[in-house]
C-alpha positions as CSV (number, residue, x, y, z in Angstrom):
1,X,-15.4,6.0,28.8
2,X,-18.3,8.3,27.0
3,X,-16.9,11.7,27.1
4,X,-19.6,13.7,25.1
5,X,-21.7,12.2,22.5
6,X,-23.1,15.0,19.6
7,X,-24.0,14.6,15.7
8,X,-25.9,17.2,13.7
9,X,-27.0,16.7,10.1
10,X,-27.2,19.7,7.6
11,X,-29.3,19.3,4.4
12,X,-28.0,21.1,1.5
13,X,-30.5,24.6,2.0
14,X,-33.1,22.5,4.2
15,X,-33.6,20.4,7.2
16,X,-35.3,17.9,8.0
17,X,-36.6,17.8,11.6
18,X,-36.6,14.6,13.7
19,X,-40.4,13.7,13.6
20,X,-42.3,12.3,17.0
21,X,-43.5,8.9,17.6
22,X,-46.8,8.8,15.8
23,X,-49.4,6.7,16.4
24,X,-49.9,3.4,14.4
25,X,-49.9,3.6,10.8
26,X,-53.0,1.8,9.8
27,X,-51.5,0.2,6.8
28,X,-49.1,-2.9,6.6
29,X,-46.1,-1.7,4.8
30,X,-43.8,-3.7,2.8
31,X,-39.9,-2.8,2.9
32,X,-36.7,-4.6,1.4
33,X,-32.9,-3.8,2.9
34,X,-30.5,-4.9,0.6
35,X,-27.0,-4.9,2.3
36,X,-23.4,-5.5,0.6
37,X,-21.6,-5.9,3.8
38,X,-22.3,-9.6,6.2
39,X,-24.2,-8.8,9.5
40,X,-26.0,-5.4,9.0
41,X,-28.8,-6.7,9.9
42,X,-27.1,-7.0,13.5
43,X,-25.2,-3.5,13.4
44,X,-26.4,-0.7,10.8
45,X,-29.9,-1.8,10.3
46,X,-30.5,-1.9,13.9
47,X,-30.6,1.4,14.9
48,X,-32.2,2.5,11.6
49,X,-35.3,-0.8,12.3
50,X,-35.5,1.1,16.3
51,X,-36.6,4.6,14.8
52,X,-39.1,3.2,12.9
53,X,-40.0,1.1,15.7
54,X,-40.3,4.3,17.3
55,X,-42.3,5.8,14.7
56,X,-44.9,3.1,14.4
57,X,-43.6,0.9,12.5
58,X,-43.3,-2.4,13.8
59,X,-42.3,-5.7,12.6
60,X,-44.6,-8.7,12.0
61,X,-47.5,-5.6,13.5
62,X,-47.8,-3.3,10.6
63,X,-44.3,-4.0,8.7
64,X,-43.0,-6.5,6.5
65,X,-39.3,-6.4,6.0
66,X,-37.3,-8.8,3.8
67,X,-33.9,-8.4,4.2
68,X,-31.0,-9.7,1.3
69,X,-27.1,-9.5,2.1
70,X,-24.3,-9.9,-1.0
71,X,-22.5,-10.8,2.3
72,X,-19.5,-8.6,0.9
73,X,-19.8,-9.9,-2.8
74,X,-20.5,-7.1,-5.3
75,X,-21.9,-9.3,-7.9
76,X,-24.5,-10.9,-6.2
77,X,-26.4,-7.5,-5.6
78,X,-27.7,-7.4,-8.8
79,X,-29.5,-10.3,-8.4
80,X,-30.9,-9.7,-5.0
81,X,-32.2,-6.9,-5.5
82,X,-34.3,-7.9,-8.3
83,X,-35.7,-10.4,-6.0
84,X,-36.6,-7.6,-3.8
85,X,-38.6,-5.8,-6.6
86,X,-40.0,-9.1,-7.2
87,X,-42.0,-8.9,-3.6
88,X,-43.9,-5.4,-4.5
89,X,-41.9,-3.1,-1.9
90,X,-42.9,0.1,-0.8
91,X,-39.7,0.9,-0.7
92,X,-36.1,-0.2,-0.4
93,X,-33.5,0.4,1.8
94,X,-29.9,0.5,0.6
95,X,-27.3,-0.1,3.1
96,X,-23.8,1.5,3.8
97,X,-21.8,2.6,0.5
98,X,-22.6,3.1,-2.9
99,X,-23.2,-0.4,-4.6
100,X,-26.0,-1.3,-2.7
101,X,-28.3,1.9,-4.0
102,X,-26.7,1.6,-7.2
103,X,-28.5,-1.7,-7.6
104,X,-31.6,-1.1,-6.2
105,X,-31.5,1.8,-8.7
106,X,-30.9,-0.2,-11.6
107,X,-33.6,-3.5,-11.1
108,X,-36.3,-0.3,-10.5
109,X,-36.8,3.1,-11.5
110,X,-40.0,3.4,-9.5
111,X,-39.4,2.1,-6.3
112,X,-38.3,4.8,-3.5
113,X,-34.8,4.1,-2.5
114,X,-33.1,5.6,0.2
115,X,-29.5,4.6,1.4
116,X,-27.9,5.2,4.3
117,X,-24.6,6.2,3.7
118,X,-22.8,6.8,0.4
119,X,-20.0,9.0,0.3
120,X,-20.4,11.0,-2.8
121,X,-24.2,10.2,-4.4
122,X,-24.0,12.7,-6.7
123,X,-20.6,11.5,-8.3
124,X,-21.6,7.9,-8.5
125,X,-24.4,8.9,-10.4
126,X,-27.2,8.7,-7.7
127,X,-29.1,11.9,-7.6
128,X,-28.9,15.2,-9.7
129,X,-28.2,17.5,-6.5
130,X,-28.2,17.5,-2.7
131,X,-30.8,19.5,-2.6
132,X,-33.0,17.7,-5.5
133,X,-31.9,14.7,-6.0
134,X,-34.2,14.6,-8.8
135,X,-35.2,10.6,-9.1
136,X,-36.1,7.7,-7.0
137,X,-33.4,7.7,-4.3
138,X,-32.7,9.7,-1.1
139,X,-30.8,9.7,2.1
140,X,-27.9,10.2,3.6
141,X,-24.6,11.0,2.7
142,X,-21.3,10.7,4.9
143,X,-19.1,13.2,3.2
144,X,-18.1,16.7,3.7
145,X,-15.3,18.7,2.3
146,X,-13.1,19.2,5.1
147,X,-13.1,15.9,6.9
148,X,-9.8,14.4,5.6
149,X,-8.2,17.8,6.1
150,X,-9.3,17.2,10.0
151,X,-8.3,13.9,9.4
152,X,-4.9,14.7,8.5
153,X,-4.8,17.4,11.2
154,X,-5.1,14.8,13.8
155,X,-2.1,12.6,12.6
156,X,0.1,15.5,12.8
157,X,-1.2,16.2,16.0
158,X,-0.2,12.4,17.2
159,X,3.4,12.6,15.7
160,X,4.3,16.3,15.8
161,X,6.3,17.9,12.3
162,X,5.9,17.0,8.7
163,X,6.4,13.3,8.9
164,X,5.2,11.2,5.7
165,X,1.7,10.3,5.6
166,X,0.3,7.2,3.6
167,X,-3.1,7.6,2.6
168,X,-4.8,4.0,1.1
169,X,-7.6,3.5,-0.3
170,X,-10.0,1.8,-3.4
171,X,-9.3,4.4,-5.9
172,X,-12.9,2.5,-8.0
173,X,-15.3,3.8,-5.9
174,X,-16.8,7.4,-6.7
175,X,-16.1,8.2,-2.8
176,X,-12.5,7.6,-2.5
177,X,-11.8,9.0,-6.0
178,X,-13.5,12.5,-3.8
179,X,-12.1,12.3,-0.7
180,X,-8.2,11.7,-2.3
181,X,-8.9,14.9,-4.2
182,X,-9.9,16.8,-1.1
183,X,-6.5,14.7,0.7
184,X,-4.3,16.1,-1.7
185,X,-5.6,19.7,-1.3
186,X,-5.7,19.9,2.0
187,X,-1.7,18.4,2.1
188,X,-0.8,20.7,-0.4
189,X,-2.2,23.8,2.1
190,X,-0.7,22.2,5.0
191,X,2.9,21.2,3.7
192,X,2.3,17.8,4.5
193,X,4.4,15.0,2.2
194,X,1.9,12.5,0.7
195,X,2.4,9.1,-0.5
196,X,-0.9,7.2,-2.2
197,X,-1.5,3.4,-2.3
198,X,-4.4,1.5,-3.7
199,X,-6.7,-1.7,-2.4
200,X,-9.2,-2.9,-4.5
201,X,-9.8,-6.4,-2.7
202,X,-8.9,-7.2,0.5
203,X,-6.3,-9.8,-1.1
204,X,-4.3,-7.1,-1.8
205,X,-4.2,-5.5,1.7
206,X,-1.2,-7.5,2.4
207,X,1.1,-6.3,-0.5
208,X,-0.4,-2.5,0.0
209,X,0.8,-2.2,3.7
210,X,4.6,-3.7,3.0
211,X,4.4,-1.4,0.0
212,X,2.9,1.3,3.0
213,X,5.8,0.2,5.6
214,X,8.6,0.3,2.8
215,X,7.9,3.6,1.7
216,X,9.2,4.9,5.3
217,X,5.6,6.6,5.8
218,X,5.4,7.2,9.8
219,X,1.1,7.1,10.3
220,X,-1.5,5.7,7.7
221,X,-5.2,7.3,6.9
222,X,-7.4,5.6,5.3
223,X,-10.3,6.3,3.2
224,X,-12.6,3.0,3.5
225,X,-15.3,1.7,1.1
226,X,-17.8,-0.8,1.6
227,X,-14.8,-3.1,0.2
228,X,-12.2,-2.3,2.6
229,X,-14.9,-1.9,5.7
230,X,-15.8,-5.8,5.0
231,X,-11.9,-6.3,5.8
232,X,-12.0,-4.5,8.6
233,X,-10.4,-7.1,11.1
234,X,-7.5,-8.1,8.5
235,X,-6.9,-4.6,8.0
236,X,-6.1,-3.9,11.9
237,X,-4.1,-7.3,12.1
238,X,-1.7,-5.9,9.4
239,X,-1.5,-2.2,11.0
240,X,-0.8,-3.7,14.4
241,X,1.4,-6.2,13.0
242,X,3.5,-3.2,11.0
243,X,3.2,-1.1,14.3
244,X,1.9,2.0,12.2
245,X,-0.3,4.2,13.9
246,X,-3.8,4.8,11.7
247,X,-6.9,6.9,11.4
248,X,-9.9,5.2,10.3
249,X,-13.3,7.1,9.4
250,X,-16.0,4.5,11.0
251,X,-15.8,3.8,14.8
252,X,-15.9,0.2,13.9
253,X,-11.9,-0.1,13.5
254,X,-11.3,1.6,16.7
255,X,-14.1,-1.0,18.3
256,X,-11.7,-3.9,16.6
257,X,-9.0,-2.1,17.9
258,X,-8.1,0.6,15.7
259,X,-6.3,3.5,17.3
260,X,-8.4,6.2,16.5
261,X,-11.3,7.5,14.1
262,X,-12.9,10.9,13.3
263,X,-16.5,10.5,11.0
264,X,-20.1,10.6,11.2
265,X,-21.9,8.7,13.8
266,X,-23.2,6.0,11.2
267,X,-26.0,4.5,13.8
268,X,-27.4,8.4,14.0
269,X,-27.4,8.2,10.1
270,X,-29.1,5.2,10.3
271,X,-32.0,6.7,12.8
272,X,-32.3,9.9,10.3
273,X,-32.8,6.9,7.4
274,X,-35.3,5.5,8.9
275,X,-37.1,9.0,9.0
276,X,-36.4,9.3,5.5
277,X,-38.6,6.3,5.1
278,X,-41.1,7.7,7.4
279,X,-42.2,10.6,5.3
280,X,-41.6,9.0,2.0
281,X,-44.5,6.3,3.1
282,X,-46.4,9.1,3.8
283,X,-46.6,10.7,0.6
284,X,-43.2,12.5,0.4
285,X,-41.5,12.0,-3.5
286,X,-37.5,11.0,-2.7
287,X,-37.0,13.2,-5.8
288,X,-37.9,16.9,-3.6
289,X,-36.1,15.1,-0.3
290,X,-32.5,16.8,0.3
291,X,-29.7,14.4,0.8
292,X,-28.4,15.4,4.3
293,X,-24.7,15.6,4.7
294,X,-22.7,15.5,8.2
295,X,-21.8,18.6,9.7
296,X,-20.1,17.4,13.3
297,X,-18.4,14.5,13.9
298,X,-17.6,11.8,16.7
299,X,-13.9,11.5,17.6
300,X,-13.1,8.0,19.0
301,X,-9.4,6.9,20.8
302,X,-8.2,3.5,21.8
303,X,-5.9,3.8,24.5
304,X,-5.4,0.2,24.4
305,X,-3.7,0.2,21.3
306,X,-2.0,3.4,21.8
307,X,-0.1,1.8,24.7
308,X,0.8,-1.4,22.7
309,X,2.2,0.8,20.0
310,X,4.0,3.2,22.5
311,X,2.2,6.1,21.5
312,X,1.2,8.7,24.3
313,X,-2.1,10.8,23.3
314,X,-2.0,14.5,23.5
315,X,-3.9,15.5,26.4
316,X,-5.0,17.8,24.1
317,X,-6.3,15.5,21.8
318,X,-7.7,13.1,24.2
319,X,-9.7,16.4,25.8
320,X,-11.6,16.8,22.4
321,X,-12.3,13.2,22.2
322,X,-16.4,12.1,22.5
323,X,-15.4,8.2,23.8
324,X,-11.8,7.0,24.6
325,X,-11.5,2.9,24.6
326,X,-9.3,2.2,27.6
């Protein structure tokens, strides 16, 4: 049930506005997307290949894309995207998280880059600022400084009082190492008790939720990575399994049955991407292009799972949602 569906994007000091289908680009334009997660050619990249669409750009017309997936393993990124270089892009396309750009970076200095979500680009080492990011990457970033206070807001809302909170995540990647700083504030303003537990494979899921359930912690946010996202499905098994309710950040749990989510709409990321790559093939240096950052959000609820777990939602709450899973 669609309730209200919103996002806007803020650029740090600018904005860039959704450009019009255009006519036909004359040109035949070469593009690589290299991917760390399996099958985002058949989820993020969709969205992202339909504005372009819609901007002219069409496949096997005017636009060449070749597409490499690590299919979740790290190391192999390296690699790929040095064959992408290898095929003369005229630019490349880093999907959702950090490594992805960080690799397209390193096998070229030259060719534009723009990703399509990375949490913090300016801690992992991506661009200089928001606002000039001063190299050969751009695009979109899916953090902003108050979402895991929200985040946190909401689990209090769905079990009422100063309960424990567990928070897990991949304390390696520059955007968890962030957003557990801005977890930690945000608890210490609130009064809310804390307990931290890390993942860095998704062999060690397992051991990290008994450690989670032994710990007496009564709800469970966590802050996923590229890492943990890839384990999505084992990560809801062992939640519902352990009966603990969770927030997620990506929709994408709460479609796998998650019980609820609060973060950027990452196909509306992937449309402003694609726009990104629009005026860079145009003439537009990635160095002078702001990296946008979210500024509303999309709440998502699965009823579903709240009624296997017992858990009534807040009327409240489920007012505010923008789509409730029933």
């Amino acid at each position: 049930m669609r309730r209200r569906h919103f996002i806007g994007l803020g650029v740090g000091g600018a904005m860039l506005l959704s450009a019009p289908a255009r006519a036909q680009p004359a040109k035949t334009y070469r593009l690589g997307y290299l991917a760390l997660l399996p099958g985002e050619d058949k989820s993020l990249a969709k969205p992202l290949l339909q504005r372009l669409d819609e901007l002219g750009y069409h496949r096997g017309v005017n636009m060449i894309l070749d597409y490499r997936s690590a299919e979740g393993r790290a190391e192999r990124l390296p690699q790929l995207a040095a064959e992408l270089v290898r095929t003369a892009p005229d630019l490349v396309i880093a999907g959702f998280g950090t490594l992805a750009p960080k690799a397209a970076m390193a096998a070229s200095s030259k060719i534009p880059v723009v990703f399509t979500s990375v949490g913090d680009p300016i801690g992992a080492g991506l661009i200089s600022s928001l606002s000039q990011p001063g190299g050969n990457a751009t695009g979109l970033s899916g953090q902003a400084s108050d979402i895991t206070a929200k985040r946190l807001q909401l689990l209090e809302d769905l079990i009422p009082g100063k309960n424990l909170i567990a928070v897990l995540g991949n304390p390696d990647t520059p955007y968890t190492a962030l957003a557990l700083r801005q977890v930690k504030t945000a608890a210490a303003t609130m009064g809310q008790p804390l307990v931290v537990f890390e993942a860095r494979t998704a062999e060690q899921l397992p051991t990290a939720i008994e450690a989670v359930i032994s710990s007496g912690a009564t709800s469970l946010l966590l802050l996923e990575d590229p890492v943990l996202l890839g384990a999505k499905q084992q990560t809801i098994q062992l939640v519902t399994k352990a009966r603990l309710p969770a927030i997620y950040g990506a929709r994408d749990y709460v479609e796998a049955g998650g019980l609820i989510s609060y973060g950027p709409d990452q196909r509306q990321m992937s449309r402003r991407a694609a726009e990104y790559v629009d005026k860079i093939l145009k003439g537009a240096s990635p160095a002078n292009l702001p990296v946008e950052q979210p500024t509303t959000f999309e709440l998502i609820v699965n009823l579903k799972t709240a009624k296997d777990l017992g858990l009534e939602i807040p009327a409240t709450l489920l007012a505010r949602a923008d789509e409730v899973i029933e």
